[in-house]
N, CA, C and O atoms as a MOPAC input file, in Angstrom:
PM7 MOZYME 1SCF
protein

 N     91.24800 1   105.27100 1    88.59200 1
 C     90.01600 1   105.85500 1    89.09800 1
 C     90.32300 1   106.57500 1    90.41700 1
 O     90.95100 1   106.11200 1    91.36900 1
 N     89.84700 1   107.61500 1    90.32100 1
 C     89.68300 1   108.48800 1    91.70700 1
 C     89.22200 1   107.90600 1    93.21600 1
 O     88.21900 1   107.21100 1    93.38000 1
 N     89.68600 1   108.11500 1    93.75700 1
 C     88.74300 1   107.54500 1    95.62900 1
 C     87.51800 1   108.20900 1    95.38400 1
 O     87.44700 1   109.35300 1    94.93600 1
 N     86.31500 1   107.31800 1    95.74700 1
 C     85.30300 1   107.76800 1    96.47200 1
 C     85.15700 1   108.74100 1    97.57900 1
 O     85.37200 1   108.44300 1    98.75400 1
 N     84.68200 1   110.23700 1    97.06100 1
 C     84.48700 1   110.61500 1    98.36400 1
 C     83.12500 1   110.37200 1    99.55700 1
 O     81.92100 1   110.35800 1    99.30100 1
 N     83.73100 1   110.21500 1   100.75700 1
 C     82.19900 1   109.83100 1   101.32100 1
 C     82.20900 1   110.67500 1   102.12600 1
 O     83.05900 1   111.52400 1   102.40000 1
 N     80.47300 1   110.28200 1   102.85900 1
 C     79.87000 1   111.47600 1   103.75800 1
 C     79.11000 1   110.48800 1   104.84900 1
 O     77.91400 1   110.37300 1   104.58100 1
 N     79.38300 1   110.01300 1   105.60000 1
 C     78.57100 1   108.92600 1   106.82200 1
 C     77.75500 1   110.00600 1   107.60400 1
 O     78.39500 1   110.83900 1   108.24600 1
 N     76.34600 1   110.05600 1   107.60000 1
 C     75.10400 1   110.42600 1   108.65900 1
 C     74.57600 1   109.28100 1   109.73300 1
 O     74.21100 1   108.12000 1   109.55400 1
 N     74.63600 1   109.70900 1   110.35800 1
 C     73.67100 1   108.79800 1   111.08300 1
 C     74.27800 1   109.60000 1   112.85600 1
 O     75.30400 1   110.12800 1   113.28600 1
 N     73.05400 1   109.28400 1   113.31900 1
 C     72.69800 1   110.03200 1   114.82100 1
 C     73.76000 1   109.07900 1   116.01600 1
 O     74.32400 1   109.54000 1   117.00900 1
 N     73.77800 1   107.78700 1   115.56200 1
 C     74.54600 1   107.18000 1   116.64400 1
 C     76.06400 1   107.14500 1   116.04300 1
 O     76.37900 1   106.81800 1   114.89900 1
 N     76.97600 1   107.59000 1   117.16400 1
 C     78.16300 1   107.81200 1   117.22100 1
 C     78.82000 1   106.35500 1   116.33600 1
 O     79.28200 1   106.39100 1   115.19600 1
 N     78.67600 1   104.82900 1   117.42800 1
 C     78.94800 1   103.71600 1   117.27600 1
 C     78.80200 1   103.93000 1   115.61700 1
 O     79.67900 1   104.35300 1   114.86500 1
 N     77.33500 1   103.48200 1   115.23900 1
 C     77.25000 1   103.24900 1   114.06300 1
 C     78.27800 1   104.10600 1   112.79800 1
 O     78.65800 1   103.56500 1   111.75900 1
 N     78.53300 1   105.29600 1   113.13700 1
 C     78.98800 1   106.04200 1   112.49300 1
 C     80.43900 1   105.52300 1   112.24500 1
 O     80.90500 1   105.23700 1   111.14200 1
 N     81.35300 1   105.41300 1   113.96600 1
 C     82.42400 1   104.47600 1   113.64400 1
 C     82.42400 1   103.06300 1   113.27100 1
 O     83.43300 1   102.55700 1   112.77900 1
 N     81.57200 1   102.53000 1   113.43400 1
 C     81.76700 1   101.14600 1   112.59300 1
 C     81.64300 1   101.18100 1   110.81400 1
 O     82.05200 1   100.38100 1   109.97200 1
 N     81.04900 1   102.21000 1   110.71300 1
 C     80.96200 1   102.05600 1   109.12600 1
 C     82.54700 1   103.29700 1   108.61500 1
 O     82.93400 1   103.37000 1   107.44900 1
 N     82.82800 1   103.64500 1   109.11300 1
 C     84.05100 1   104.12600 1   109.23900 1
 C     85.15700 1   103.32500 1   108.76300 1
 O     85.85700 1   103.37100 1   107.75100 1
 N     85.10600 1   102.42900 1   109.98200 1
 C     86.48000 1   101.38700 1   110.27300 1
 C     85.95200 1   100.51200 1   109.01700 1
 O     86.78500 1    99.93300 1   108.32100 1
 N     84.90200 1   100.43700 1   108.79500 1
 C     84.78500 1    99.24100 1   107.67200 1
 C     85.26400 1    99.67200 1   106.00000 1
 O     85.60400 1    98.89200 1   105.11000 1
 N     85.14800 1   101.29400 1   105.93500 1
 C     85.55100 1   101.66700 1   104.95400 1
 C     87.07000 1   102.07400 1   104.34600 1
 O     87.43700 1   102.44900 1   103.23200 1
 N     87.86600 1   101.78900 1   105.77700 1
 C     88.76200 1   102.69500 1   105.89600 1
 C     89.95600 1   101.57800 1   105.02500 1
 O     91.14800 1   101.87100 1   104.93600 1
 N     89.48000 1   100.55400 1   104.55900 1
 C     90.75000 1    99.53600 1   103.82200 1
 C     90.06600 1    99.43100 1   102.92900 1
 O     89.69000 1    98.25900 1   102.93200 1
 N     89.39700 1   100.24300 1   101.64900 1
 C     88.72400 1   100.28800 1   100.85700 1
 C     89.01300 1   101.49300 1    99.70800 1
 O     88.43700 1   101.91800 1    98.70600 1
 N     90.04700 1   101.73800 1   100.33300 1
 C     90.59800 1   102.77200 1    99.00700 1
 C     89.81800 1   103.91600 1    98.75900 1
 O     89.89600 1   104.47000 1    97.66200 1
 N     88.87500 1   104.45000 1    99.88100 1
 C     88.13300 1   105.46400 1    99.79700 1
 C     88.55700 1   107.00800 1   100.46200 1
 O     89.56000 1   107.12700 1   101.16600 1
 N     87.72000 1   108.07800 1   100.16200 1
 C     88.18100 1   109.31300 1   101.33600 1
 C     87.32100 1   109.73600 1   101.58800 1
 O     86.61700 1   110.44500 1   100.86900 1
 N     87.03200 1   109.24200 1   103.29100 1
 C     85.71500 1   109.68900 1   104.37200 1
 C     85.56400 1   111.34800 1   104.29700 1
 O     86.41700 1   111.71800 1   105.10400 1
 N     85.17400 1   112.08200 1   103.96300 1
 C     85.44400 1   113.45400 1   103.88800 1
 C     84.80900 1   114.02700 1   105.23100 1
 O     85.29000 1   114.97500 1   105.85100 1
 N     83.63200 1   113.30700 1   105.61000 1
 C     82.86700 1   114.30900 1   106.50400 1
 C     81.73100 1   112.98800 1   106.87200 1
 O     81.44600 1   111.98000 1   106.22500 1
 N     81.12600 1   113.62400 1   108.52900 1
 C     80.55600 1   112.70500 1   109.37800 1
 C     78.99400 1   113.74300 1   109.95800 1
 O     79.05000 1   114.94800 1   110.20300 1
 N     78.14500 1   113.16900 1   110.03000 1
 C     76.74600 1   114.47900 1   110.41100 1
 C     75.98700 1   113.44600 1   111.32900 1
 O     75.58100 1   112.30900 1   111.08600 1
 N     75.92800 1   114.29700 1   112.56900 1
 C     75.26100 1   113.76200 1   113.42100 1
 C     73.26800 1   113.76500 1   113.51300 1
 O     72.51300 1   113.31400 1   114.37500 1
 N     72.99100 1   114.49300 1   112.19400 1
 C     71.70400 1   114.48700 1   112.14200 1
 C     71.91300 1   115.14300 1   110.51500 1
 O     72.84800 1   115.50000 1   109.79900 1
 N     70.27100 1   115.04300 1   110.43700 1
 C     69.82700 1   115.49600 1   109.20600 1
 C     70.42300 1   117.07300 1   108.61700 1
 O     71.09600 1   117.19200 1   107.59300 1
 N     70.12500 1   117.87600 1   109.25200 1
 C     70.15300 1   119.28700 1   109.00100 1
 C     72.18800 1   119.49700 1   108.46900 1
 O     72.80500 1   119.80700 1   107.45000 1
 N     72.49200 1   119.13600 1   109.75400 1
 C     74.33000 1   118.89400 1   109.07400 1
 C     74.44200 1   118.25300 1   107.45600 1
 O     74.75900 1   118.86200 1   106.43400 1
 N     74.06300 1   116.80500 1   107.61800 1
 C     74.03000 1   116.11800 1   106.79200 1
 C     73.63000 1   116.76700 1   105.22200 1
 O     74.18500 1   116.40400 1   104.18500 1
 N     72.79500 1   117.56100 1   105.28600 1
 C     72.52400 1   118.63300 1   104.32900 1
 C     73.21200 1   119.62600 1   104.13400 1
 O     73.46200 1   119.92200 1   102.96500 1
 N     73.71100 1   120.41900 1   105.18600 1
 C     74.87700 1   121.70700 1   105.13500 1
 C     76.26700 1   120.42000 1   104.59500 1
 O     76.69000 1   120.63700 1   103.46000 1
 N     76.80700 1   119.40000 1   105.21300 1
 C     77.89500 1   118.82400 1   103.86100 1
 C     77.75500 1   118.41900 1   102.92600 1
 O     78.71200 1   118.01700 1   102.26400 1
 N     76.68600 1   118.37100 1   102.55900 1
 C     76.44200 1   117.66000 1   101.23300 1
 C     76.71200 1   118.41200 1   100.38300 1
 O     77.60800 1   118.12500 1    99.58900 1
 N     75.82600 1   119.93400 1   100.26800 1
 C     76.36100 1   120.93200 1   100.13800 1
 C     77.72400 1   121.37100 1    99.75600 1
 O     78.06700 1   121.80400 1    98.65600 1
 N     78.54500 1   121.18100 1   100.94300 1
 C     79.37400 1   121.89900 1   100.99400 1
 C     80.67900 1   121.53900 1   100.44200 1
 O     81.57700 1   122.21700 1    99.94300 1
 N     80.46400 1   119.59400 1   100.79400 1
 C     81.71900 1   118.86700 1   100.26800 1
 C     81.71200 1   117.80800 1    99.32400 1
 O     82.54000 1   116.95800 1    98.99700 1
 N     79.97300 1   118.22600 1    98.79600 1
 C     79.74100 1   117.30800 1    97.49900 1
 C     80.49700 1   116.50100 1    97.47800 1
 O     81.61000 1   116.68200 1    96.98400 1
 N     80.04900 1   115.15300 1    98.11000 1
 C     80.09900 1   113.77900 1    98.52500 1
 C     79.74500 1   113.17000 1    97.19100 1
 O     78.79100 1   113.62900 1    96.56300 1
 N     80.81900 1   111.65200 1    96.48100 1
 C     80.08400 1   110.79600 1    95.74400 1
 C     79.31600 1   109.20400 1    96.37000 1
 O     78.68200 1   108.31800 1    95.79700 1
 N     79.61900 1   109.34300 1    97.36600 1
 C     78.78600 1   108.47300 1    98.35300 1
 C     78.66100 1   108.88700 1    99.75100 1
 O     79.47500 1   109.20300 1   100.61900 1
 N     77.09100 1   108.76200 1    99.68800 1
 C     76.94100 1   109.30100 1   101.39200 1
 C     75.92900 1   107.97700 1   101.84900 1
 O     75.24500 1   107.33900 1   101.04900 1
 N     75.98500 1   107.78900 1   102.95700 1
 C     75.82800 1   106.44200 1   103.64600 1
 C     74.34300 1   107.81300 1   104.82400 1
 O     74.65400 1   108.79500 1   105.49800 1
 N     73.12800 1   107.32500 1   104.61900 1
 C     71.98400 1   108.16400 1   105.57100 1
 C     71.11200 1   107.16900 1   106.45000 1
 O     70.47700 1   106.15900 1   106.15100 1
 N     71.29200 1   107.73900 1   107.47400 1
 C     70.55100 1   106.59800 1   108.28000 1
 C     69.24800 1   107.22400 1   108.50600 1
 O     69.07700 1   108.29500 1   109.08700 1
 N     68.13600 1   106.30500 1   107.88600 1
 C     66.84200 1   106.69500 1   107.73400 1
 C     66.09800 1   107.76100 1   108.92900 1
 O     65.48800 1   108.73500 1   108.48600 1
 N     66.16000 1   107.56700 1   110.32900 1
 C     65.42400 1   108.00400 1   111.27300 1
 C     67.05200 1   108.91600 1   111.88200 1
 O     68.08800 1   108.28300 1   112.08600 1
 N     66.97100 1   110.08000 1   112.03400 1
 C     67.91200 1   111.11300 1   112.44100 1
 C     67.20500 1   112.20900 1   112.64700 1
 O     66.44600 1   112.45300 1   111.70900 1
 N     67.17000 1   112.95500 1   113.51300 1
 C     66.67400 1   114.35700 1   114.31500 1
 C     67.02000 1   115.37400 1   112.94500 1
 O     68.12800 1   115.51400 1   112.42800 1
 N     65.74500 1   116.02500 1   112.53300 1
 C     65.20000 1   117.12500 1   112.26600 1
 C     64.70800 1   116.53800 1   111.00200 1
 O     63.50800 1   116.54600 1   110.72700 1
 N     65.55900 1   116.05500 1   110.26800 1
 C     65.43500 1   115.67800 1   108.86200 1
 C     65.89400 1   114.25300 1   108.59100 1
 O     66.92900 1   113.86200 1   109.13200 1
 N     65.21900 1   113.47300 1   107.81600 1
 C     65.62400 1   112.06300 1   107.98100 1
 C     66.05000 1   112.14600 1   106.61700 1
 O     66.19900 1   113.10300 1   105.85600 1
 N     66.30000 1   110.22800 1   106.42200 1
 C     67.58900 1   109.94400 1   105.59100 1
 C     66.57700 1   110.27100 1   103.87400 1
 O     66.81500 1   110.71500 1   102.75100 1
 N     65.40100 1   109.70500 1   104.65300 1
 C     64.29800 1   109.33300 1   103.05200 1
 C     63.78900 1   111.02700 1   102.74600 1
 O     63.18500 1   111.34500 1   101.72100 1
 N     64.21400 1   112.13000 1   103.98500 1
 C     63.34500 1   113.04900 1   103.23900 1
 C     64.92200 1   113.88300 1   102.83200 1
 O     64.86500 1   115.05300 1   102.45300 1
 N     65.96000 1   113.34300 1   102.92100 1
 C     67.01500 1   113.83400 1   102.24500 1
 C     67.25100 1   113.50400 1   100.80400 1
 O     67.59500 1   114.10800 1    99.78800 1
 N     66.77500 1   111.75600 1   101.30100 1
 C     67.17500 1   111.59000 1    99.22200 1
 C     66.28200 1   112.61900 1    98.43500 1
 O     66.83200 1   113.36100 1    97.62100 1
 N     64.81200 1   112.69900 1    98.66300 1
 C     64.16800 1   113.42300 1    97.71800 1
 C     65.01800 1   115.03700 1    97.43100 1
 O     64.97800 1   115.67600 1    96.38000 1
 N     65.78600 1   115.43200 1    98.75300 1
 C     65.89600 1   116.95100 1    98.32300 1
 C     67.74900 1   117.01000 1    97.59900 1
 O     68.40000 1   118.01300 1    97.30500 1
 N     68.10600 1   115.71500 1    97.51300 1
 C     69.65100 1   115.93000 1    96.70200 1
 C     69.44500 1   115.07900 1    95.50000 1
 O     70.37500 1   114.79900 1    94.74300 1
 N     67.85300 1   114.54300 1    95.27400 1
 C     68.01900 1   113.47000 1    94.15200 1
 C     68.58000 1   113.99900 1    92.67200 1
 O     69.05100 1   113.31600 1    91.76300 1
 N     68.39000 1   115.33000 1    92.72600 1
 C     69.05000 1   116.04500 1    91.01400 1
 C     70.87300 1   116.06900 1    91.37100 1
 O     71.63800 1   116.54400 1    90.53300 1
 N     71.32500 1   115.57300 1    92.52500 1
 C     72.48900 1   115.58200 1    92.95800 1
 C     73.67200 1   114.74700 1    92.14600 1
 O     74.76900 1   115.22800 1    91.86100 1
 N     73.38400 1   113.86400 1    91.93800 1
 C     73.74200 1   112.97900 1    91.27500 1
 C     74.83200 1   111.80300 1    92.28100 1
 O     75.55300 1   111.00000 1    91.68800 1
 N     74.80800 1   111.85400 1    93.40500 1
 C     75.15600 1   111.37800 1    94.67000 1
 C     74.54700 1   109.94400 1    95.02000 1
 O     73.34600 1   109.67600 1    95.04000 1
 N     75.69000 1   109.00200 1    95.31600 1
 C     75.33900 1   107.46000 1    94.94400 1
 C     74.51400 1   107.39000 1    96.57600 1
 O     75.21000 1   107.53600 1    97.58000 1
 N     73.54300 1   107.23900 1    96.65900 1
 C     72.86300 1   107.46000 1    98.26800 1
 C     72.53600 1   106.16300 1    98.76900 1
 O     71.89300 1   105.35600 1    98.09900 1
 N     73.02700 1   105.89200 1   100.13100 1
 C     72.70800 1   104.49200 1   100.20900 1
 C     72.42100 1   104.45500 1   101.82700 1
 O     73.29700 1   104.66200 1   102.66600 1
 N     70.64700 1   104.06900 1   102.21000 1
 C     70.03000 1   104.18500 1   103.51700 1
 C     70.80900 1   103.52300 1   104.20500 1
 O     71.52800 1   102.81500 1   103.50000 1
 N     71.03500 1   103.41100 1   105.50500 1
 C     71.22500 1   102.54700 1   106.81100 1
 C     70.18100 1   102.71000 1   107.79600 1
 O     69.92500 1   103.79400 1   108.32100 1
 N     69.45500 1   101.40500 1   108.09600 1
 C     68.11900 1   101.40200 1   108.80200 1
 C     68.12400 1   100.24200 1   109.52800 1
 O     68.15400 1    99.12800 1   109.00400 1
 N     68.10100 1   100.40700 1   110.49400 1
 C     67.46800 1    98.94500 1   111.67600 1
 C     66.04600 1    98.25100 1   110.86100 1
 O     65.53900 1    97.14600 1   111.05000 1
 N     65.64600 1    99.31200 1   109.92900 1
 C     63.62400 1    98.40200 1   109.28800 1
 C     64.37600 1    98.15000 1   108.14200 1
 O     65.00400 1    98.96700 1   107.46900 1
 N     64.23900 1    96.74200 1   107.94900 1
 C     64.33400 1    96.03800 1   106.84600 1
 C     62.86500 1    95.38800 1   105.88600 1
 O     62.68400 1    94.48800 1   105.06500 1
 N     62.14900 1    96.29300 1   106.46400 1
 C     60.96600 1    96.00600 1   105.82000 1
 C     60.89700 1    96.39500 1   103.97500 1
 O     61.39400 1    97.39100 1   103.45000 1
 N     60.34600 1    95.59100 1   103.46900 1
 C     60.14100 1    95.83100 1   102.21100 1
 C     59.59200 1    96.80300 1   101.87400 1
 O     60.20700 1    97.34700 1   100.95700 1
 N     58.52000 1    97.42400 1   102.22700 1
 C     58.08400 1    98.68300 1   101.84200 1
 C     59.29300 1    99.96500 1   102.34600 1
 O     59.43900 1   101.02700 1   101.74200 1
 N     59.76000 1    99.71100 1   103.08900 1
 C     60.29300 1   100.39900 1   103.76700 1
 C     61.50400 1   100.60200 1   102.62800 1
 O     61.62100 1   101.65300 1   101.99800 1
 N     62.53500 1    99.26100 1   102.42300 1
 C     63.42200 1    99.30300 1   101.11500 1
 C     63.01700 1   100.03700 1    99.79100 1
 O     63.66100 1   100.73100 1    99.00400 1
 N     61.74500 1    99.63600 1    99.83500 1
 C     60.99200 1    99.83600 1    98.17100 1
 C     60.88500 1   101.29900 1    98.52500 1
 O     61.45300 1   101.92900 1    97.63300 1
 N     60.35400 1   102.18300 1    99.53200 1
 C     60.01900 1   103.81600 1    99.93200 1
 C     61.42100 1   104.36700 1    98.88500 1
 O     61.52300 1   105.01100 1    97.84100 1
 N     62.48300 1   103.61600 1    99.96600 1
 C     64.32100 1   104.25400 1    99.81600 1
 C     64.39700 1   104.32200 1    98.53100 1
 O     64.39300 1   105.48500 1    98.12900 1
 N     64.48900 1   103.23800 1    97.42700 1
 C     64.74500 1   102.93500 1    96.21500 1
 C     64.07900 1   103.82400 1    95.58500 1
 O     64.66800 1   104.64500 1    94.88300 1
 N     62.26500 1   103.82600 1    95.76700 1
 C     61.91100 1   104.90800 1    94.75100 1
 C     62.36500 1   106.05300 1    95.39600 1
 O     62.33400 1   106.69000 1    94.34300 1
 N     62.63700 1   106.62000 1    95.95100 1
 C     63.33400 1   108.10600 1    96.15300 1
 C     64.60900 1   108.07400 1    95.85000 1
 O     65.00100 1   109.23000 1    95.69600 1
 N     65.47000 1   107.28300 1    95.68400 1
 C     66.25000 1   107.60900 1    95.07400 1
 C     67.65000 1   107.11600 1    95.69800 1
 O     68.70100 1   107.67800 1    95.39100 1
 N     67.59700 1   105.95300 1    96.65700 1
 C     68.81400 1   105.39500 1    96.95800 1
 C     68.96700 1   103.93000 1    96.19700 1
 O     68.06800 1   103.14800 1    95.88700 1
 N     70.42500 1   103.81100 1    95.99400 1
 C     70.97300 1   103.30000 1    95.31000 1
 C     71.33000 1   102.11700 1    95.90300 1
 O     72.04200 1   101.38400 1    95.21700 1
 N     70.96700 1   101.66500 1    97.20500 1
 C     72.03800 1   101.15800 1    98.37800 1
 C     71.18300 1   100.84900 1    99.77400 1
 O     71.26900 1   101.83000 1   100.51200 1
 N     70.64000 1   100.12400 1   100.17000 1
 C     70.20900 1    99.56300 1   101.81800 1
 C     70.74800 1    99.02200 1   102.30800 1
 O     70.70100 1    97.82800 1   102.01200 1
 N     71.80000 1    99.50000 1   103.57600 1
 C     72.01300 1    98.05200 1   104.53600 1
 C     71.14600 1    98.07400 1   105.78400 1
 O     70.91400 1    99.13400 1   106.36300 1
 N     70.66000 1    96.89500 1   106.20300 1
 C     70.09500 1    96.85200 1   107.44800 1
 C     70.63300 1    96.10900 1   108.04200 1
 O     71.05300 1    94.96300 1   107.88400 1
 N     70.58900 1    97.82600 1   109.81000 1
 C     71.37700 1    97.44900 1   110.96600 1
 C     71.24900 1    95.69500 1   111.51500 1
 O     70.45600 1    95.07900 1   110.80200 1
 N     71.56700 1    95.26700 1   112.07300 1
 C     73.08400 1    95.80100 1   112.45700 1
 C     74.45200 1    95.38300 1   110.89000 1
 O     74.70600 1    94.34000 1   110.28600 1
 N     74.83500 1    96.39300 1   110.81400 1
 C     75.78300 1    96.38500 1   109.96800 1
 C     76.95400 1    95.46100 1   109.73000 1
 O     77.86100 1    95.37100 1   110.55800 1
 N     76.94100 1    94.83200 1   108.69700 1
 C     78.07700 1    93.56000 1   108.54600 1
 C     79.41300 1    94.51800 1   107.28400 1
 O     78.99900 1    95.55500 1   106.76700 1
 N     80.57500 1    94.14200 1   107.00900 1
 C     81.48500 1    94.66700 1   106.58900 1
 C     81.08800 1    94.18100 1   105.22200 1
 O     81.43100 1    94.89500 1   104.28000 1
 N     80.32300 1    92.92000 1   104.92500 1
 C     80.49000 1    92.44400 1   103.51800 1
 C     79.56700 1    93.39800 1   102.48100 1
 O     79.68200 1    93.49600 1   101.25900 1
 N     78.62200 1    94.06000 1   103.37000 1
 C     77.46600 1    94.69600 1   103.01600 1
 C     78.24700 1    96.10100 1   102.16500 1
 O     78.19500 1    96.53500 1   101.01400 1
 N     79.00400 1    96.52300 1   103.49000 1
 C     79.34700 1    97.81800 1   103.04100 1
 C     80.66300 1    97.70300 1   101.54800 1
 O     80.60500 1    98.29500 1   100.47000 1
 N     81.40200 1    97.03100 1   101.89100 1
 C     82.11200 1    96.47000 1   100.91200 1
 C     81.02800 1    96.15500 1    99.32600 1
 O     81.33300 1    96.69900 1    98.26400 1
 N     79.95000 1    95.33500 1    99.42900 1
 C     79.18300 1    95.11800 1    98.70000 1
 C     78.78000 1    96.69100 1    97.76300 1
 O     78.69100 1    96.89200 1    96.55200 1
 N     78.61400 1    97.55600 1    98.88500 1
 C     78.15700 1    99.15300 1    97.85500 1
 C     79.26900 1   100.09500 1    97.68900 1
 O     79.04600 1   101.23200 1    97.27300 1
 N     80.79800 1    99.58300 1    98.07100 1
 C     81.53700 1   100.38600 1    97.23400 1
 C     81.97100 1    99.53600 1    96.24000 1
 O     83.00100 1    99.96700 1    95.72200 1
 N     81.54200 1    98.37800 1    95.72100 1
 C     82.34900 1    97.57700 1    94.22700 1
 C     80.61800 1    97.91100 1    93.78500 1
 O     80.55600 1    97.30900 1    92.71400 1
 N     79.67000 1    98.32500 1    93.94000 1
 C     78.25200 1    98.63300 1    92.61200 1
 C     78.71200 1   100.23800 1    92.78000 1
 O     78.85300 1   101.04800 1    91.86400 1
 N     78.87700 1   100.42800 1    94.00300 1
 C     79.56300 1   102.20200 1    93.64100 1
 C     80.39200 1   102.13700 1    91.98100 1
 O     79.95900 1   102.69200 1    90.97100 1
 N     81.42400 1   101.46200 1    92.05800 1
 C     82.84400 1   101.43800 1    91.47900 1
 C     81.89900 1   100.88500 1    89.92800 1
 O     81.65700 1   101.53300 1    88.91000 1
 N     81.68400 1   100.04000 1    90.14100 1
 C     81.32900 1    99.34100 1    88.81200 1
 C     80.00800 1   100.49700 1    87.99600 1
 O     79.87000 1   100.75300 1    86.80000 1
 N     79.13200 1   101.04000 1    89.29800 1
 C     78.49500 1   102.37300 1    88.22900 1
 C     79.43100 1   103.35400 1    87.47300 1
 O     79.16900 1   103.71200 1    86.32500 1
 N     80.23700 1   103.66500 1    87.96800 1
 C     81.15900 1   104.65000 1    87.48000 1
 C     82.07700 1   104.12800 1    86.14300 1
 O     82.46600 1   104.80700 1    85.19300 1
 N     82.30800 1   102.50200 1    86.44400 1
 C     82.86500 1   102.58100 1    85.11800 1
 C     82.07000 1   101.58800 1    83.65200 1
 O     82.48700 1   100.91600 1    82.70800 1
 N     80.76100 1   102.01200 1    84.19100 1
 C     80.11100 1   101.93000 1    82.68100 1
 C     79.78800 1   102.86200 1    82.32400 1
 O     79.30800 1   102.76400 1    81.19500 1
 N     79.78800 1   104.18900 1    82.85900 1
 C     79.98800 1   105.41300 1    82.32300 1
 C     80.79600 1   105.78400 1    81.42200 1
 O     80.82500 1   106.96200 1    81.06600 1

């Protein structure tokens, strides 16, 4: 099987490298990093990502009004949000992510959505 390519959004730097370092012994290839929404859309675009990691609240365009506009994408989308609220999960899911971790971010989590990443792909 091919590496995962990924795409990490999110507005805070930290967060961005911690989910980084957590991916980086995971047999994956980070392709690209967006410090807000509007980027986050120009790579998606550009480097058609099979997992992109969106952190819900980001300057111009957020994570939930991204899933709706790549959902024909076919892109495994998975929120990162400090609100772990249920409605809030349930919003993500019906639009179209595949994937919630809520901040603060643990390694088992992220690990957790690249083996349902891996395992979607091979019941295909």
């Amino acid at each position: 099987m091919t590496q995962p390519r990924i795409l990490i959004a999110d507005d805070i730097e930290d967060i961005r490298d911690l989910i980084r370092i957590y991916l980086e012994d995971l047999n994956v290839d980070i392709i690209g990093e967006a410090i807000d929404g509007n980027v986050a859309l120009e790579l998606i675009d550009s480097l058609q990502p099979d997992i992109v990691f969106l952190d819900i609240q980001m300057p111009d365009v957020t994570g939930l009004e991204i899933l709706e506009l790549i959902k024909e994408k076919n892109i495994f989308s998975v929120i990162v949000s400090g609100d772990g609220d249920f409605n809030t999960i349930k919003t993500a899911m019906d639009k179209g992510a595949q994937g919630f971790i809520v901040k603060p971010i643990i390694e088992e989590k992220v690990v957790q959505i690249i083996k349902k990443y891996n395992s979607s792909k091979n019941m295909k």
